[in-house]
MARDO-670833 format. One line per 5 residues: number of its first residue (from 1); their letters; for each residue x, y, z of C-alpha. Coordinates in steps of 0.5 Angstrom, whole numbers, plus 2048, in hexadecimal, padded with zeros to 3 digits. Example, Ala and Ser with C-alpha at 12.3 -4.5 7.8 and 13.67 -1.06 7.14 Angstrom:
1	AS	819 7F7 810 | 81B 7FE 80E
END
This chain:
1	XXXXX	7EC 7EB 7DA | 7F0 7F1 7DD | 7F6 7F4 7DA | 7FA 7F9 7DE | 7FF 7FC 7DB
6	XXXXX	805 7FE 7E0 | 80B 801 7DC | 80E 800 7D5 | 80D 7F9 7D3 | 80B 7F6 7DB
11	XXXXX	804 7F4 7DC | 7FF 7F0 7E0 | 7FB 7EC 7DE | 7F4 7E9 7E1 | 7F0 7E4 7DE
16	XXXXX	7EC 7E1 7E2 | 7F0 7DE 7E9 | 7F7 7DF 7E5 | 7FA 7E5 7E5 | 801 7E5 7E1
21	XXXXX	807 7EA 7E1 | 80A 7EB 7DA | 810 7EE 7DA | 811 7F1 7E0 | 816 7F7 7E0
26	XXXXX	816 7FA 7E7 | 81C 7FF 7E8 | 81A 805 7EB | 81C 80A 7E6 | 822 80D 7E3
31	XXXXX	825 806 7E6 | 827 802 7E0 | 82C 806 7DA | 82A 80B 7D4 | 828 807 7CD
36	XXXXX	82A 80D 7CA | 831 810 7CA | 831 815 7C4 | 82B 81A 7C5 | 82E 81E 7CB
41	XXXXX	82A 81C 7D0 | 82B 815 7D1 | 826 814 7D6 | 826 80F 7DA | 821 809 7DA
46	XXXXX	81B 809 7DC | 819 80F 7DC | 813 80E 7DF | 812 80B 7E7 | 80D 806 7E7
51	XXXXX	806 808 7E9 | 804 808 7F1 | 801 802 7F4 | 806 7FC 7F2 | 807 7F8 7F7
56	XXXXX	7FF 7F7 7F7 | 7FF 7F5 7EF | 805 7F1 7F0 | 801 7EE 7F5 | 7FC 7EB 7F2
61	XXXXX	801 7E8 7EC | 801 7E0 7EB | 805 7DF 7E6 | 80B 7E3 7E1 | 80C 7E2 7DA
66	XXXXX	812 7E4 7D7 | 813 7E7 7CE | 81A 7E7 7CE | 820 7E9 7D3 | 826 7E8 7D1
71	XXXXX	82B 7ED 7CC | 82B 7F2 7D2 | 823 7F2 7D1 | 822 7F5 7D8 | 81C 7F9 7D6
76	XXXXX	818 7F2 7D7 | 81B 7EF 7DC | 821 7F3 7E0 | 823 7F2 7E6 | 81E 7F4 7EC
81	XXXXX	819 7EF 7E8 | 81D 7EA 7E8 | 81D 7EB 7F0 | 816 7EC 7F1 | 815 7E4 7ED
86	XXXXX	81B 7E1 7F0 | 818 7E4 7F7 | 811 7E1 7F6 | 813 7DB 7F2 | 80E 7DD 7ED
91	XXXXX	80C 7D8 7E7 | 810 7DC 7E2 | 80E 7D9 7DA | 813 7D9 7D5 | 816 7D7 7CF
96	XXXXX	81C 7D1 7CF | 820 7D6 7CC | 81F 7DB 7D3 | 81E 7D5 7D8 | 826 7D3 7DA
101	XXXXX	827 7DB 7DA | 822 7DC 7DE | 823 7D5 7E2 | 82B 7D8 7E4 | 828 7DE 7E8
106	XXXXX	823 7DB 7ED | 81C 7DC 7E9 | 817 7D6 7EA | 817 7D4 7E1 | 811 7D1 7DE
111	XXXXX	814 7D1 7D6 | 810 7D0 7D0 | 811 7CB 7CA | 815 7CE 7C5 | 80F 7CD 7C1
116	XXXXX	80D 7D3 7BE | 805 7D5 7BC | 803 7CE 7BF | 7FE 7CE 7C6 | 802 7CC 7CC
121	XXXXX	7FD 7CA 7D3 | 7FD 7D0 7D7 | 7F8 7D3 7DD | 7F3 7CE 7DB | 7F3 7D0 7D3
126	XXXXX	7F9 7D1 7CF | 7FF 7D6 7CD | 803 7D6 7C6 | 809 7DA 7C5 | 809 7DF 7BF
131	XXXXX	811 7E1 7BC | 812 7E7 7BD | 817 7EB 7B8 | 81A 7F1 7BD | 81D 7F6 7B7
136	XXXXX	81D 7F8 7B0 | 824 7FA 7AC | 82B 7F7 7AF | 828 7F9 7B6 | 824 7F2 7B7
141	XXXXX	82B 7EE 7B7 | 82C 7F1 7BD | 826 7EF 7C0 | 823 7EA 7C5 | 81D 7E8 7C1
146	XXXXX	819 7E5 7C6 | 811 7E2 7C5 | 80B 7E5 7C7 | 805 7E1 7C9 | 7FE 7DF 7C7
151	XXXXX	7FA 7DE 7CD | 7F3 7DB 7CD | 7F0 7D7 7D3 | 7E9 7D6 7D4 | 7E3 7DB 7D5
156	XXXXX	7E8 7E0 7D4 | 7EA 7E4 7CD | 7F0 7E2 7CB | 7F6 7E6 7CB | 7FC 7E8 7C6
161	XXXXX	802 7EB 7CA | 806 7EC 7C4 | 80D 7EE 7C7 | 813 7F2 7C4 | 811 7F2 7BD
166	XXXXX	810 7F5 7B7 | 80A 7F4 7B2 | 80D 7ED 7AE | 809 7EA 7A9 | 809 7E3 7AD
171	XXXXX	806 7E9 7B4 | 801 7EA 7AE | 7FF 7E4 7AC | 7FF 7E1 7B3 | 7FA 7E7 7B6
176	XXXXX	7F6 7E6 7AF | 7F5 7DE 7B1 | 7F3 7DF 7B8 | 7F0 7E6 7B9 | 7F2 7E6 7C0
181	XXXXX	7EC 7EA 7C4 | 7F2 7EF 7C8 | 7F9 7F0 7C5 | 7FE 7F3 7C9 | 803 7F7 7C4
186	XXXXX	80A 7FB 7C5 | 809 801 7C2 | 80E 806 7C5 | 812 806 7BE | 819 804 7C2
191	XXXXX	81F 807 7BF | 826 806 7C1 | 82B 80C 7BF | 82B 809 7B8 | 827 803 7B3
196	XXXXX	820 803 7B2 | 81A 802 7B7 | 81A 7FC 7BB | 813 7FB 7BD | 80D 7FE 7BA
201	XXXXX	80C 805 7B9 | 806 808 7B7 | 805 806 7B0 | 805 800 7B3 | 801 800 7B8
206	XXXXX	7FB 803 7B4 | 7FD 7FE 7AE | 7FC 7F9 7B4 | 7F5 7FA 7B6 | 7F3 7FB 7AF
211	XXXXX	7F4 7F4 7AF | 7F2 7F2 7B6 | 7EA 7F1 7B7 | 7EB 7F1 7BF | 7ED 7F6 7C4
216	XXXXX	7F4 7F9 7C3 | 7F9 7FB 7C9 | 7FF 7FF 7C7 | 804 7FF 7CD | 80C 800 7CD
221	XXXXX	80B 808 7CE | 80E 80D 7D0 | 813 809 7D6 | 819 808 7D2 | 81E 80E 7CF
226	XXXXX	81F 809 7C8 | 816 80A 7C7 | 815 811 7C4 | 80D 810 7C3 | 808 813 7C8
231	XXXXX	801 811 7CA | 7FF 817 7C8 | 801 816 7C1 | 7FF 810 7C1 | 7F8 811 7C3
236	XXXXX	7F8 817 7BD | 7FA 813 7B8 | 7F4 80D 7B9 | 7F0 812 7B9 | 7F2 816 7B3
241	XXXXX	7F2 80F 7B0 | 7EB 80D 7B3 | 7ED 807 7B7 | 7ED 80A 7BE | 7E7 806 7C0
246	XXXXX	7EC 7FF 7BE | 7F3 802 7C2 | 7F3 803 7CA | 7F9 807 7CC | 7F9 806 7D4
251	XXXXX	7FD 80A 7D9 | 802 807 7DD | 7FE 805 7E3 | 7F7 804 7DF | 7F3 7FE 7DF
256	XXXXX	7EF 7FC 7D8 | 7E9 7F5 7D9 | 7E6 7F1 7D3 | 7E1 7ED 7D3 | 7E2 7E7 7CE
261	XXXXX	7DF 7E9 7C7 | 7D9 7E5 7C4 | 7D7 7E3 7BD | 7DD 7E6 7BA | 7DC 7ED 7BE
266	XXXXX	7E3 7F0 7C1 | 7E3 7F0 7C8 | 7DF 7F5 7CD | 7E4 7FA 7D1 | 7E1 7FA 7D7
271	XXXXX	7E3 7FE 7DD | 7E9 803 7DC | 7ED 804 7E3 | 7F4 809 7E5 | 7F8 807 7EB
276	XX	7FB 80D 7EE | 802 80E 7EB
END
């Protein structure tokens, strides 16, 4: 398995002949409205471009698979994502709660049960969807909740692409019961001008990876005005917190592979590899 991190919470990921696009926000930067009004700066969104050679990752993907995308939501599917899936027509993997939304703008839906926790076929294995809670405090009423997804498909090492969450109780358990050999968490810490965090910050993270025996992927960094968490602080404190051999914390652009894990083991990084950005 291959996972490259793009911007923020975008990604491709290869596992064997598929190659899955998750959450594709593809505006060059600056394009979309600041999510921070009150701090002097509003800068706008992203704050970053994407890294060089698009057109050639884009390329090779086979399938899309959308967390969440309404409320205003852009940062997981605006609106140069919509047109690349709707342009190819590509598989775009949703909940039935996403899937009429998506269906009204052009794109080629493929929905899920609402059957949270229980597997579904998918690419020859099976895919389950895990509740997110986008939110602590009054903020999370706000928000548009979304999944995330539990992937395992065979000869690969299964995945836990966690979505827009904080580190609940039922995350918790459900991570504990699995073990997923390679979890993808936000960890930007994300804020608005007021409320508590949105996603996981960096206390979260670490309690995460004490709790995962597989490999962890922190993503959701360093793209978006509302997330105040750097990599380097992020890097820093797993390694103050003796866990930076379990926390891999990509650069846009940068290519992580795992080999399955054996006898209860965590999954072997492979290769790591940068795209020019």
């Amino acid at each position: 398995m291959k996972i490259t991190q793009l911007r923020s919470a975008t990604l491709k990921i290869q596992l064997g002949e598929h190659c899955i696009l998750v959450d594709p926000m593809l505006a060059p930067r600056h394009a979309l409205p600041p999510l921070r009004l009150l701090d002097g700066v509003r800068e706008r969104n992203p704050t970053c471009d994407l890294p060089g050679l698009m057109d050639a990752l884009l390329k090779e993907v086979s399938h899309a698979l959308i967390t969440h995308c309404q409320k205003g939501h852009f940062d997981h599917l605006d609106r140069a994502g919509k047109a690349w899936l709707r342009q190819h027509q590509t598989p775009v993997i949703c909940t039935l709660h996403d899937a009429e939304h998506l269906r009204s703008r052009g794109l080629n839906v493929q929905p899920l049960r609402q059957d949270h926790h229980r597997p579904q076929p998918f690419l020859g294995g099976q895919i389950r969807t895990v509740r997110c809670t986008h939110g602590k405090g009054a903020v999370r009423l706000l928000m548009e909740h979304g999944v995330g997804y539990f992937i395992e498909l065979p000869g690969e090492p299964s995945v836990y692409l966690a979505g827009d969450t904080v580190l609940t109780p039922a995350v918790q358990d459900f991570v504990r019961e699995h073990q997923p050999d390679v979890s993808v968490i936000p960890a930007g810490g994300a804020r608005f001008d007021w409320g508590q965090e949105l996603i996981m910050d960096v206390a979260e993270v670490l309690a995460f990876c004490r709790l995962a025996r597989g490999a962890v992927v922190a993503n959701h960094l360093e793209a978006l005005s509302h997330c105040p968490v750097t990599r380097a602080e992020l890097r820093l404190a797993a390694e103050a917190a003796g866990l930076a051999d379990r926390l891999s914390v990509p650069e846009d652009g940068e290519s992580l592979q795992f080999s399955p894990s054996s006898d209860g083991q965590r999954p072997t990084r492979l290769t790591t590899a940068s795209h020019p950005c």
